[in-house]
N, C-alpha and C positions, 0 to 999 in steps of 0.2 A: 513132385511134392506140390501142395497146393498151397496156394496164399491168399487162404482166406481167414476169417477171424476163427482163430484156433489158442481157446484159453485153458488149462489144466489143473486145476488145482487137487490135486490127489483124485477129489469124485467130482467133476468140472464140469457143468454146461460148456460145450467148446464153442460154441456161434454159431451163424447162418452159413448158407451158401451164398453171400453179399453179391460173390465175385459176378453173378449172372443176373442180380437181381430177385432172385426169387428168395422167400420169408418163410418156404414152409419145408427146409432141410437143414437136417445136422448132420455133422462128417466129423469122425471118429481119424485124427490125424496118426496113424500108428506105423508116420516112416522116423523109424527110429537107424540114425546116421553111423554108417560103418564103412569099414572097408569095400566089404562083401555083402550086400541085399540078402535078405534072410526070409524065406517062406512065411507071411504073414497073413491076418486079413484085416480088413476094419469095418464098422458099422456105421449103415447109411438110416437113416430115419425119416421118412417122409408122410403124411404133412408134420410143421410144429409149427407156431408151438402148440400142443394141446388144450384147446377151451372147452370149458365144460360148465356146468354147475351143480348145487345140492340137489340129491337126490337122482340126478344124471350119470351118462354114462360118456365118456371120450376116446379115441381109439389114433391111432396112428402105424406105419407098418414098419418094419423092420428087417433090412436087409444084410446080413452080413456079404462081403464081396470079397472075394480072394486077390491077394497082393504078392508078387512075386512066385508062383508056383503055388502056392498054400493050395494043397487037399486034404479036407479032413473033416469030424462032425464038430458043427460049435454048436454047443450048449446054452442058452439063451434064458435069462432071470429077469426080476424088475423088483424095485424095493420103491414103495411112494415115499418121500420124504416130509415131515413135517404131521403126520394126522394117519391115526392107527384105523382112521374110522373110512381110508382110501383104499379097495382091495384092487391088486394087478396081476393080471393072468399074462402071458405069451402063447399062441397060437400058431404053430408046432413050437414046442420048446427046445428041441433038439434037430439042426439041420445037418443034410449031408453036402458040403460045398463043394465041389467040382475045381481044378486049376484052371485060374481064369474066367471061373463063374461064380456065380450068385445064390441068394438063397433068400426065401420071403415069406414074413411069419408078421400077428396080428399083434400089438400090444394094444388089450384096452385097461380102462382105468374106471372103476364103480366107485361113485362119490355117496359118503351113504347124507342124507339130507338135513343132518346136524352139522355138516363140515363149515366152517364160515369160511367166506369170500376170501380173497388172497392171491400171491402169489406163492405156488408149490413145484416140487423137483421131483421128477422120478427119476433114478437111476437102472438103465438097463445095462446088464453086463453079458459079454458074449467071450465063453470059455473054450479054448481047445486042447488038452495037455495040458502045457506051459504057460501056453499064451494065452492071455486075458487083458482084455479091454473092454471100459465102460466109458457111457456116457451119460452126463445129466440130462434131462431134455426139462422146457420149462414146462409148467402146469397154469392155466390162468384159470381156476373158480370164480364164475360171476355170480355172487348170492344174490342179486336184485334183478329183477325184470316188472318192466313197465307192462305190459302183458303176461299174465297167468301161465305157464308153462313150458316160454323159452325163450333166450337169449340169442343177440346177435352180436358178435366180434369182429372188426376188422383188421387185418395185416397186412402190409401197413396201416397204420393210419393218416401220414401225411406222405406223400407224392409229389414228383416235380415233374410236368410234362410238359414240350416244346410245342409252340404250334403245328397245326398239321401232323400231331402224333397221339401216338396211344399207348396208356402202361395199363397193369391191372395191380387187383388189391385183391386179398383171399377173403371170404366174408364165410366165419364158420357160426351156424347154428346149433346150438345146445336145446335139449329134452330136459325139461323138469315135471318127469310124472307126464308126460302130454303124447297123445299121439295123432296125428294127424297132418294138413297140410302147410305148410308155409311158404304164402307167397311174397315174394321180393319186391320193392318197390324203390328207385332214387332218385334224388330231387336234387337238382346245384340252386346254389344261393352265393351268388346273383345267378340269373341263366347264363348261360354262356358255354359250359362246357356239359358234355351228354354221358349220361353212365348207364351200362344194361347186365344186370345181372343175368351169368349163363352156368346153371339151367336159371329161370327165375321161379323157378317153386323145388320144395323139396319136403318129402316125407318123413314125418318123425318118429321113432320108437320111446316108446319108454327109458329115458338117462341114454337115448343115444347125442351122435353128434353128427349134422352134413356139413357137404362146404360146396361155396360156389364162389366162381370166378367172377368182381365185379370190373368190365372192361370200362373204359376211360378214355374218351375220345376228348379231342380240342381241334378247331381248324386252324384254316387260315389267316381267321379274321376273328378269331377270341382273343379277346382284349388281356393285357399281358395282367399278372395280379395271381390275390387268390381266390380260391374258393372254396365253398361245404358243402361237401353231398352227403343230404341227408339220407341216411340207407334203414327203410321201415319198413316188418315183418308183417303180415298180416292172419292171422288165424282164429278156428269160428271164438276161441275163449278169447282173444285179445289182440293185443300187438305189441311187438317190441323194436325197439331203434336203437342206433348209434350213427356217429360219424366220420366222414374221413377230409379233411384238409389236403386239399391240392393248387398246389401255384404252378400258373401257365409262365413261362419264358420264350425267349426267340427262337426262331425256327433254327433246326440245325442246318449246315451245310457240310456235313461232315460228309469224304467221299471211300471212306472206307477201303481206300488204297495201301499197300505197304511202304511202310518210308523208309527201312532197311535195303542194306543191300550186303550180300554174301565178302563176309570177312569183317563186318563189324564188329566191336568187340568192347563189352564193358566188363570190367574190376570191380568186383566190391570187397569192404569190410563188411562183418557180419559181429556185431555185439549185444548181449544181453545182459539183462538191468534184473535183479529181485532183491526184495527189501519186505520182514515183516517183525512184526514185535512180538510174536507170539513163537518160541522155538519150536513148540509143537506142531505149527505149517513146513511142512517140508516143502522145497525148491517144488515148481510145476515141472512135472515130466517134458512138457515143449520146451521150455527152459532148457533143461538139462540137455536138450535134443540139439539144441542150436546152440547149445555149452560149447558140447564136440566140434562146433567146425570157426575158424575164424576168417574167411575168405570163400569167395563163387568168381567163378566169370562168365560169362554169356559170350557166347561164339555162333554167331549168325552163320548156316550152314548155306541152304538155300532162298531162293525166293523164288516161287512158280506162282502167277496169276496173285491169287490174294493167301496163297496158304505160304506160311513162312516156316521153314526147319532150324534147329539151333540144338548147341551142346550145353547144356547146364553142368558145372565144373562144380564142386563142392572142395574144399582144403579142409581138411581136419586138422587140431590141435596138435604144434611143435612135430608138423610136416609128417603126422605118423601113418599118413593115406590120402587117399583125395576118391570121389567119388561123381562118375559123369550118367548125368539124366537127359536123356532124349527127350528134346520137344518138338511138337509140330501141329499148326494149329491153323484154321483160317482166320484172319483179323476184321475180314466183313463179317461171317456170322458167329465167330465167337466157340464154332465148334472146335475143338483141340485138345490138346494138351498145354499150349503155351502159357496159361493159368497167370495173365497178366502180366507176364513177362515183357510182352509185346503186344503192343496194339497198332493201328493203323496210323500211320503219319496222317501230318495235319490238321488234327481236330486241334480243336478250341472249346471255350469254356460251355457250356451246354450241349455240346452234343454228348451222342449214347457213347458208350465204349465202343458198341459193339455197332451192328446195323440191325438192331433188333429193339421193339417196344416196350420190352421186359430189360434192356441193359439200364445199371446206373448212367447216373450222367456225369458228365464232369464237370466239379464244383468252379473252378475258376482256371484261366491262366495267367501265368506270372512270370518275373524273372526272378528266376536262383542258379547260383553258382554249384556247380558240381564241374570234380576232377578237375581244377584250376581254367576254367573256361563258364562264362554266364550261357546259359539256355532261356529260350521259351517254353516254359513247363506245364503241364497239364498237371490239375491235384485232383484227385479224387480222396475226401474223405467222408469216412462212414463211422458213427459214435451207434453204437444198441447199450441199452440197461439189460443184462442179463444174470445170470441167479449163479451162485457160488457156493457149493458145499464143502465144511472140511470140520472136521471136527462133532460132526452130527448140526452144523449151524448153517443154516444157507440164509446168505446175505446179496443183494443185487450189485454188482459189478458195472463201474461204468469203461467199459470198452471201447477203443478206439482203433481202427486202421485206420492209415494216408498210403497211398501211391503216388508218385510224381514222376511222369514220363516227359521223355523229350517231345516236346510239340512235332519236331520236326519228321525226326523216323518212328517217334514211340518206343524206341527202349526205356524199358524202366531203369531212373537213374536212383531211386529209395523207395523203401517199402519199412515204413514203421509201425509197427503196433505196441499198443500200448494195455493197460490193466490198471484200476484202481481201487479196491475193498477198501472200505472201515463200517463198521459193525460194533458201535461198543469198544469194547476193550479189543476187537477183532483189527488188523489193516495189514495189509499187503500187498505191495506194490511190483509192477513190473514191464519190462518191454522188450522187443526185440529191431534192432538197427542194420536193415541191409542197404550200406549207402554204396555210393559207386565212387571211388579211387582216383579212377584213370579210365578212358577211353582211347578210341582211333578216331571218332567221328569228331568233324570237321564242321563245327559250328559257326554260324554267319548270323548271329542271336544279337542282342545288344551289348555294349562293353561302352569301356573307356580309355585315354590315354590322358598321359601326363608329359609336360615338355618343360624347358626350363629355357629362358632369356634373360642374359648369358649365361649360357654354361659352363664358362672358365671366366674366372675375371682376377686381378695384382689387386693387391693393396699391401701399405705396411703395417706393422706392426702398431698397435692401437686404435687404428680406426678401426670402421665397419664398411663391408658391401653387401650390398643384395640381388639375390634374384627372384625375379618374376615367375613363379609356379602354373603353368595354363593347363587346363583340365578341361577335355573336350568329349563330348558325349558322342558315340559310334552307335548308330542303327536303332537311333531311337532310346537308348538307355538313358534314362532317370531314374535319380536315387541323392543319399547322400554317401556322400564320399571322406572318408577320413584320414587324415594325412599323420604320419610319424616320422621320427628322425633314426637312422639307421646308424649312428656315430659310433658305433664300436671303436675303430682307430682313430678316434679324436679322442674319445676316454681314457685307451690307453694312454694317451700322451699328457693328460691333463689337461691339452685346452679345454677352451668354454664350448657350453653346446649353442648348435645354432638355435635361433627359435624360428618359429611358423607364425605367421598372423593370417587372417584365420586358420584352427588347426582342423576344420571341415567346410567345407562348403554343398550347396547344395546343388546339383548338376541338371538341368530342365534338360528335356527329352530333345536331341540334336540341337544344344546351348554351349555354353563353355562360361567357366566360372575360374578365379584366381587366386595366390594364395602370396605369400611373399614369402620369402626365405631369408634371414638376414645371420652373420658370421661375422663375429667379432676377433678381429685377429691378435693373440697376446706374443704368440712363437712364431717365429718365423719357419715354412716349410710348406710342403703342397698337401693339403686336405681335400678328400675326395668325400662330399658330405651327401649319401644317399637318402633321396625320401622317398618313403613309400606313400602311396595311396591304396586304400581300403575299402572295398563296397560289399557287402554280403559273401565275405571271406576269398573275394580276390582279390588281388596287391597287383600292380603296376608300380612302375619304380622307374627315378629319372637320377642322375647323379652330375651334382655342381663342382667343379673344380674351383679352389680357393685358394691361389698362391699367395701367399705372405711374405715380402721381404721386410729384411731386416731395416732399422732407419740406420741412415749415415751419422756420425760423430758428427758433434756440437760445432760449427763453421762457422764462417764470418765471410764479407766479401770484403773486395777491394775494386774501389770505381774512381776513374775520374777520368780528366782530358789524356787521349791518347797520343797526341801531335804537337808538336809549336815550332814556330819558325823566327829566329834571328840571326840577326847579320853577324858578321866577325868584329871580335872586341868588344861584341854589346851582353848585355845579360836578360834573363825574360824568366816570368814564374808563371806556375800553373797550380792546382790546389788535388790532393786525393781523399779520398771520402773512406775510409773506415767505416761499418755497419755488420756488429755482431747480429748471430741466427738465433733460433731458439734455444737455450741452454747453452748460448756459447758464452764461456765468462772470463776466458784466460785475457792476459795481455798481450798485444802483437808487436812486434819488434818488425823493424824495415832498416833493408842494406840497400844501398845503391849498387850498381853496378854501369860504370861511364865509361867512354874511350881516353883515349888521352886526347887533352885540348879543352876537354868540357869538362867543367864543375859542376857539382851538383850540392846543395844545400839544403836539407830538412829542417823547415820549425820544430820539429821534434823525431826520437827514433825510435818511441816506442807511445803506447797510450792504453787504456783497458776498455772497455767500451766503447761507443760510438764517438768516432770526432773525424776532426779536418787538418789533412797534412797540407804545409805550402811549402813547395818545392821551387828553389831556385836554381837556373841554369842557365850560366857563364861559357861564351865563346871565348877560346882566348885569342889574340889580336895574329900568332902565326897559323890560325888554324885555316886551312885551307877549308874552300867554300864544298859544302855535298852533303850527305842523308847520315847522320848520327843514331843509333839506339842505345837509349839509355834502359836497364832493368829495375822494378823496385821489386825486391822480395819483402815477402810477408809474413812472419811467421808467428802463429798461437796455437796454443795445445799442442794436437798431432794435427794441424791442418796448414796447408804452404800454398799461399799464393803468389803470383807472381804478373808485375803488367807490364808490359814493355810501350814506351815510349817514342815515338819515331821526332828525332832533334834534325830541323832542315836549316844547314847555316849556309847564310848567302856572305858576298862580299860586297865592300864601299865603292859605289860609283869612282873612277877618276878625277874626273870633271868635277867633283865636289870636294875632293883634299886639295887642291892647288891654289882655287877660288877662296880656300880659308888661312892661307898664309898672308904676314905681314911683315914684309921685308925678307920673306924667303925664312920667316921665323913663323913657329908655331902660335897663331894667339895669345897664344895665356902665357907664352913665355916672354913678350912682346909686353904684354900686361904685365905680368910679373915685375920686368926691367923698369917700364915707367913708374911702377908706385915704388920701386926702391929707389930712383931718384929722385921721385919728388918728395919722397923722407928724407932723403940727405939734403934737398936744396932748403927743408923747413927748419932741419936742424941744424944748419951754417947758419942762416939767417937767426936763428933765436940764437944762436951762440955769439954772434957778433954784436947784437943789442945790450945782451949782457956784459961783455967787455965793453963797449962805449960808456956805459953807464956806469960802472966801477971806477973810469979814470975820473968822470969830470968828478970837479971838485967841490 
């Protein structure tokens, strides 16, 4: 099957032959998808479009070609569209086609000389039996000429040629009433690039039509840009002109090598799009054709020198068949079957397809993601205005194919084409989507990666932590990158989502850019929080671990001196500090726990808040001298502390108790004795003054 611009709308201009470059064939696409391949044929047309004008005559030929075995006679018609005053014959009207061969007949087209300018559709239809296919071909009437009795047309009219290459342009002349010679003549503006029409003269009949090849050369040293060739007729009544627009680009270096190799293998989906507001347009037969199947795969067979072999794999709809097409094609010159499927690895944006001066070129390369992997892509896209009949109304169509092959080997990884009428109350819309799936091949294209610092990190319950998101560009990839949160099981649970700051960044070509990830913890529990990164529908993905503990009950401490040292019989204090936590509000209660021998005393045995205990502790006078532990428990809420003490009691020198006796009596009891006597020696003496004094007289 071919994949070239192939549009149907019941009686349908279907496109050119793009695929090769060339502007002056239509192909009648009539593989209609089964199980089983069905004896068919389809019609070829060569030249179009047909130019003409009033009063002239235009002609094109007509080949019906057998498809699948088809032998049999097709019957051959043509209806002008638009203008009763257009007569069209076919020359044989009835062929005998051969299996596997061909058949070749004249359609011309008499324009009578009231017709005005325009553009116009013939329809040729080609019948066998059952089978019947038509196609619209376009009509261009040019009612003006600057010279008395004919026109000149070009096809193309604008062109892209590489330095040091050549394309051509078809330049067809039209007869109005005129017969005679016309010679060819063209001019660039600026100079710079060289044009020679071959033949450059051509004979004209009365309403006939010739055509000549206008070649297109540029060197080495044509300066990049565009240009106008202006292309003027010369004949003894007059002259007539027109133009063609061409832009020189860089030279190619394409090497027209195969970038496959045997056992490649791409997957596609295959979807079709139609939309119209009118119920009277029925779906396009290609439509409908590419209804039938919803998958292909391409299976690289061989590779000998530059010709490469492959299976073309069709799936038909809810698995009711599948359908395989041989291809095999060379990728330097383009002869084959492979019909774009494959082209030569390594080209880049301006070279041909092909290794030929007639192939397109390719528009650009790019990176896009297919089958979850980025490639360097080759695009070729090609837009024509072309004519749509349906309903007796032919309205111009703007037409669109894209191909996007892998730079690398050149399998094609999509093939889209597209359609768009409005006409009035007329519009109908439509496309066809063969994208690729899945592959095998092993791409070393551009990409990226995503990493995260740290990747596991504690915290409790109410704070926050973050990680550092880094995003590193692989082989060259730039783009922007967009990051989301994969939280599924954080939602479940209720907690909060994490957030992203920035939620893209922008990635410079072998750069690295950052992102923050922050996680606010309310539950305690381990959260596995995956982020994706996003660039032209591939995802890379890094996952943070975020354990959450629980916090501990509301607490308080207990501080002070852990040590003291006194002698036997003496006493000694030390102070402890009390200092409730956060939310701690209970009251704390403290026990001692002493040996025997040691006292211990609390300024107080309990307090609510922050304060200051002073502990006193007494040796008692039989306590033998060595290392005491005394405990103080602590208790508030649900939380128990406890500090242990280390009590060092020494003993009284000797030499210092003996030294403090008087009279082998204790001081103070020595003391003691002298102030009770000298009270009694004060109150004899007062008691006796008083009786002296009582007697005298």
């Amino acid at each position: 099957m071919l994949l070239e611009l192939h549009f149907v709308f019941d009686l349908t201009f279907q496109g050119a032959d793009i695929a090769y470059g060339s502007a002056n064939t239509v192909i009648v696409d009539s593989d209609i998808f089964g199980a089983t391949p069905t004896p068919d044929f389809y019609l070829y047309l060569s030249p179009v479009p047909i130019v003409t004008a009033p009063g002239a005559k235009g002609t094109t030929r007509v080949f019906p070609i057998s498809q699948n075995g088809f032998t049999g006679t097709v019957n051959l018609s043509a209806d002008f569209l638009g203008s009763s005053q257009v007569v069209t014959t076919v020359t044989p009207s009835s062929i005998l086609v051969a299996s596997s061969g061909s058949g070749n007949a004249t359609l011309t087209i008499s324009v009578a000389s009231s017709v005005p300018s325009g553009y116009y559709s013939v329809n040729v239809t080609g019948t066998s039996g059952s089978i019947s296919h038509s196609v619209l071909v376009p009509v261009q009437i040019i009612g003006s000429t600057v010279g008395p009795g004919f026109s000149i047309y070009a096809y193309p009219a604008y062109l892209t040629i590489p330095q040091s290459s050549k394309v051509s342009s078809l330049l067809a002349i039209s007869s109005v009433n005129f017969t005679g010679s016309v010679t060819l003549f063209a001019e660039s503006s600026p100079a710079g690039i060289s044009a020679t029409p071959q033949p450059d003269s051509v004979n004209l009949n009365p309403g006939g039509t010739e055509y000549s090849t206008l070649s297109i050369s540029a060197t080495s040293s044509t300066n990049l840009g565009l240009y106008t060739l202006n292309i003027t007729g010369f004949a003894s009544t007059g002259h007539s002109s027109t133009t063609i627009t061409v832009q020189v680009t860089n030279t190619s270096n394409g090497s027209y090598e195969p970038g496959v190799h045997p056992g490649d293998i791409v997957n596609y989906n295959v979807t079709t799009y139609w939309l119209t507001n009118l119920s009277a347009i029925s779906k396009p037969a290609y439509l409908d054709n590419y209804g039938n199947i919803t998958a292909a795969q391409l299976a690289v067979l061989s590779v000998v020198g530059t010709t490469v072999t492959a299976n073309l794999t069709w799936t038909f709809t809810n698995n009711t068949g599948s359908r395989v097409d041989s291809l095999s094609g060379d990728v330097n010159s383009g002869v084959g079957t492979l019909d774009l499927w494959i082209i030569a690895g390594g080209l880049h944006a301006g070279d041909p397809l092909f290794n030929s001066l007639a192939a397109p070129r390719i528009n650009t390369t790019i990176i896009k993601a297919y089958a979850g992997s980025f490639h360097n892509v080759n695009l070729l896209n090609i837009t024509r205005t072309v004519l749509v009949t349906s309903q007796g109304i032919t309205v111009p169509v703007n037409a669109q194919v894209s191909w996007y092959w892998d730079a690398t080997t050149g399998l094609l990884l999509e093939q889209y084409q597209s359609f768009d009428a409005t006409y009035g109350p007329f519009s109908a819309k439509g496309s066809i989507d063969i994208l690729a799936t899945r592959t095998n091949i092993v791409t070393t294209g551009p990409d990226f990666a995503i990493s995260a610092d740290p990747s596991s990190t504690s915290l409790q319950t109410g704070e926050s932590a973050s990680s550092t998101l880094k995003l590193t560009s692989v082989n060259n990839f730039s783009g922007t990158v967009g990051l989301s949160l994969n939280n599924a099981f954080c939602a479940a649970i209720g907690c909060p989502h994490p957030s992203l700051a920035p939620a893209s960044v922008n990635l410079a070509s072998n750069g690295t850019a950052t992102s923050s990830l922050t996680f606010t913890a309310t539950t305690p529990g381990t959260y596995d929080i995956t982020v994706n990164a996003t660039s032209m529908g591939i995802t890379r993905t890094v996952t943070v671990e975020f354990k959450v503990n629980a916090l501990p009950p509301p607490d308080f401490s207990l501080t002070g001196t852990v040590s003291l040292s006194i002698k036997v019989g003496k006493t000694d204090s030390i102070t402890l500090n009390i200092s409730p936590g956060t939310g701690f509000t209970s009251q704390v209660s403290l026990t001692v726990t002493a040996p025997n021998g040691i006292t211990v005393q609390l300024s107080q045995s309990s307090l609510t808040g922050q304060g200051i205990i002073h502990m006193t502790v007494t040796a008692s006078n039989d306590l033998s001298p060595g290392t005491y532990t005394v405990t103080i428990t602590a208790k508030g809420g649900s939380q128990t502390h406890t500090k242990a003490i280390t009590v060092t009691v020494t003993s009284i020198p000797s030499g210092s108790q003996s030294s403090g006796l008087i009279l082998g009596l204790d001081p103070m009891l020595v003391y003691s004795l002298i102030g009770a006597i000298a009270a009694i020696t004060i109150a004899v003496a007062i008691l006796t003054f008083r009786l002296r004094k009582s007697r005298t007289p």
